[in-house]
N, C-alpha and C positions, 0 to 999 in steps of 0.2 A: 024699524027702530034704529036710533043711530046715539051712541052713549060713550060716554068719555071716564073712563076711571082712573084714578089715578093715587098712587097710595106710597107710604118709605113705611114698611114692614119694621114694628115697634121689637118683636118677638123673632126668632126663627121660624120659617112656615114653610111648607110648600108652596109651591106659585099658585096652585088649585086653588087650595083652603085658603088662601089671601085675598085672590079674588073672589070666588065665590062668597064671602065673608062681607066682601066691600058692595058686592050687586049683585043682590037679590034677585034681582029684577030677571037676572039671567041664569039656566041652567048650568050646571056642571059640562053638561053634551056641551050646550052652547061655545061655554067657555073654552074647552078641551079646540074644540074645530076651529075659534077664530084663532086661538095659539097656535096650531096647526098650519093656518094659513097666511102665516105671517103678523099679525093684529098685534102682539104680546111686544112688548118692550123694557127690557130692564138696565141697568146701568151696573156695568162690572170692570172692576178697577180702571174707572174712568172712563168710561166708554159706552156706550147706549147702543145695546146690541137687541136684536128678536132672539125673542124667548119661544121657542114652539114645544120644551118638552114641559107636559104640567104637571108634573110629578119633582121639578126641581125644589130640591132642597133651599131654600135663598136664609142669610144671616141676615141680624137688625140690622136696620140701616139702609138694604137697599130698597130704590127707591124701582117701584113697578109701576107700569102702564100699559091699559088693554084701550085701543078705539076701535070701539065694534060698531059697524054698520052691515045693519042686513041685508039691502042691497048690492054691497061690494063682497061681499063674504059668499051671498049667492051665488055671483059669476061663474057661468061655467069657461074655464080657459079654453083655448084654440089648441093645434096641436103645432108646434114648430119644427123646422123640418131640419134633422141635424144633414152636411152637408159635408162636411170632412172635418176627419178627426184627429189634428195633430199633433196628439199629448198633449202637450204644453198650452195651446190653445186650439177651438171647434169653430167650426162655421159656419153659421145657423140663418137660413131663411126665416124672418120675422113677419108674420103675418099682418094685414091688416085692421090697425084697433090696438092691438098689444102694445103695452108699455113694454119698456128696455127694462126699467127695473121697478120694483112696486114703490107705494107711497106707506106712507104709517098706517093706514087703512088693512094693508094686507098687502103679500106680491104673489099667491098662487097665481096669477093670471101673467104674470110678467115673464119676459123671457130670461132672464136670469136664474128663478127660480126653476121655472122649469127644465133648465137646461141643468141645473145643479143635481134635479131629482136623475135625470136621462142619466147623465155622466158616472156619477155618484164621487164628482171630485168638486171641491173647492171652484167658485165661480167670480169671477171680475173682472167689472163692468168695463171696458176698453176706448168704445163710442156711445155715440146714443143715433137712435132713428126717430123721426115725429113717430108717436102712435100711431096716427090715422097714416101713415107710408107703411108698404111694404117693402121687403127685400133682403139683402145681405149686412149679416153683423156677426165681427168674431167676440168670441169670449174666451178669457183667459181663465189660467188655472192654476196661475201663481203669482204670488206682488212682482216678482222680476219679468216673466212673461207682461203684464198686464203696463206696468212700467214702459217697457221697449216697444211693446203695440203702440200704446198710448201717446209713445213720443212722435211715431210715424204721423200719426195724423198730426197733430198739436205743430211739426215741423213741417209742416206743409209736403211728405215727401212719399205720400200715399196717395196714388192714382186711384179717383172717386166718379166712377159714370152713372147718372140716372136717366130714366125714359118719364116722361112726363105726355099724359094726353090734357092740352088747353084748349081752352075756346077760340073759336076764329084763325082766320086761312094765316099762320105765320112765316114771313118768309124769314129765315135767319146761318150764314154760314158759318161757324164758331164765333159769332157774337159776341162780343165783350160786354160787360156789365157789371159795374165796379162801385154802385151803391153802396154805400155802408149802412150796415145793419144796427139800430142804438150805439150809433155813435163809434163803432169798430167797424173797421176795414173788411169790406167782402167783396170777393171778387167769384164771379161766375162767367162760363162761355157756353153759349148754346144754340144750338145746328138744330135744323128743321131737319127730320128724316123721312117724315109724308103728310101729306096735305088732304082733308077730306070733302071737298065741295060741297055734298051733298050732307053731310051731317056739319058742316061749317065748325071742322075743329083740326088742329093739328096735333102730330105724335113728335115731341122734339126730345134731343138728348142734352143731357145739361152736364158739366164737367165743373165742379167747385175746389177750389186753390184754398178757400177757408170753411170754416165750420159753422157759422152762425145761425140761432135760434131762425128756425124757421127762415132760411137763407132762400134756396131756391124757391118757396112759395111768393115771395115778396119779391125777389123779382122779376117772374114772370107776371106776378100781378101788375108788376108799375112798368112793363114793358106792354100791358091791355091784354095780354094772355093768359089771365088765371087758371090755374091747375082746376079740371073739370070735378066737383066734389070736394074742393074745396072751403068750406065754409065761414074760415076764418076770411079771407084775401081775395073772397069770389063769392060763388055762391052754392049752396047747399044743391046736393040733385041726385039727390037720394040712392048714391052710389058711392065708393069708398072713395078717397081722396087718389087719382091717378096719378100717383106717383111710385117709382119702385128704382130702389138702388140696385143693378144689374152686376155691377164689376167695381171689382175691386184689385190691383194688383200693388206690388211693392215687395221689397227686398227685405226679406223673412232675417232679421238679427238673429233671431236662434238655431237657424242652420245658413244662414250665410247664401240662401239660395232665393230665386225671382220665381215670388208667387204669383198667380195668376186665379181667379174666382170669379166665375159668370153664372149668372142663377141657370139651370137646366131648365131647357124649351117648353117642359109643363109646368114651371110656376112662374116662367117669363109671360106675365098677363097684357103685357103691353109692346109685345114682338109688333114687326109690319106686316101687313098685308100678303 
């Protein structure tokens, strides 16, 4: 079942009794869980925030909205794997499949959400990683934090390594590859680190200067080396998308010191031989 409700509260109500009021169709449980799990949407002094507690009191006027899909509401989340914890911001292994942050649908499944439950502090979002990639991604825990993170990347001044396994024997030593990506500037460099003869694929490291949608898939695809599990750029094979962000280092604004982040050897899925 997949339902759109959508109401501006004539009366004072609780968020419950508002929607249960507006759809029948669905139980109070129901409702309670997709609130719960991000689904709920209201607008408070300008702003359109998730509503998860349903016992909230709301004034005429505002305007609510639940999109519940049962499907997405089912998901069972993954677990992600916190990684260091710097106050201020965390460092979190993203698993394969996970969104960085949920959609209107709901974000129990996303790693922001869940890192908000871990932490039990205030969560914001810094970068993004494709879903279908694993690997390393910080989260902040404050607008000023989240700001200063944000500028690293955005300023190009954040050190970004990936391991990528593609199709076919590649030969490449820091490659240059300076395609732009819809119409903006992307630049990536990428080094063969081993060759498989025998399953005719290679394990290559990609290093990107920019951030664009889906950057490094697109250009290993137009270099004839699609990322193996790739589905959008390549071809589907029934295995996650090999890609995984490994390191990450850069000069930490809020202690002034050279940090350094490599995923540890048991969730490095795409080490050498």
């Amino acid at each position: 079942m997949r339902t759109t409700i959508d109401i501006t509260l004539k009366q004072a109500s609780k968020a419950i009794d508002a929607l249960s009021e507006a759809s029948p169709g669905l139980s109070r449980q129901k409702i309670k869980d997709a609130m719960a799990k991000g689904a709920c949407w209201w607008t408070h002094k300008g702003k359109r925030l998730r509503l998860r507690r349903a016992t909230k009191q709301l004034k005429p006027g505002v305007r609510l909205q639940l999109f519940y899909d049962e499907k997405v509401l089912a998901r069972k989340p993954e677990n992600p794997v916190l990684l260091a914890d710097l106050e201020r911001y965390t460092v979190w292994f993203k698993p394969h499949g996970m969104l960085a942050q949920g959609s209107q649908w709901g974000d129990h499944c996303s790693l922001l959400r869940l890192a908000e439950v871990r932490v039990g502090r205030p969560c914001h979002l810094v970068h993004r990683l494709d879903a279908d990639a694993a690997g390393l991604m910080l989260i902040a825990h404050d607008p000023k934090a989240a700001g200063a993170l944000s500028q690293l990347f955005s300023g190009r001044t954040m050190t970004k390594h990936y391991k990528a396994r593609v199709t076919g024997l590649m030969d490449a030593q820091n490659q240059l590859v300076d395609a732009p990506v819809e119409g903006k500037p992307a630049v990536s460099r990428v080094s063969t680190l081993e060759k498989n003869a025998l399953e005719q694929t290679s394990l290559v490291q990609v290093s990107i200067e920019t951030g664009r949608k889906h950057q490094i898939r697109r250009h290993l695809a137009a270099l004839g080396h699609p990322i193996i599990g790739d589905r959008l750029y390549g071809r589907a094979a029934g295995v996650p998308l090999k890609l995984l962000a490994f390191h990450l280092e850069f000069d930490c604004p809020m202690n002034n010191r050279k940090m350094v982040f490599e995923l540890p050897t048991e969730l490095n899925t795409l080490r050498q031989n």
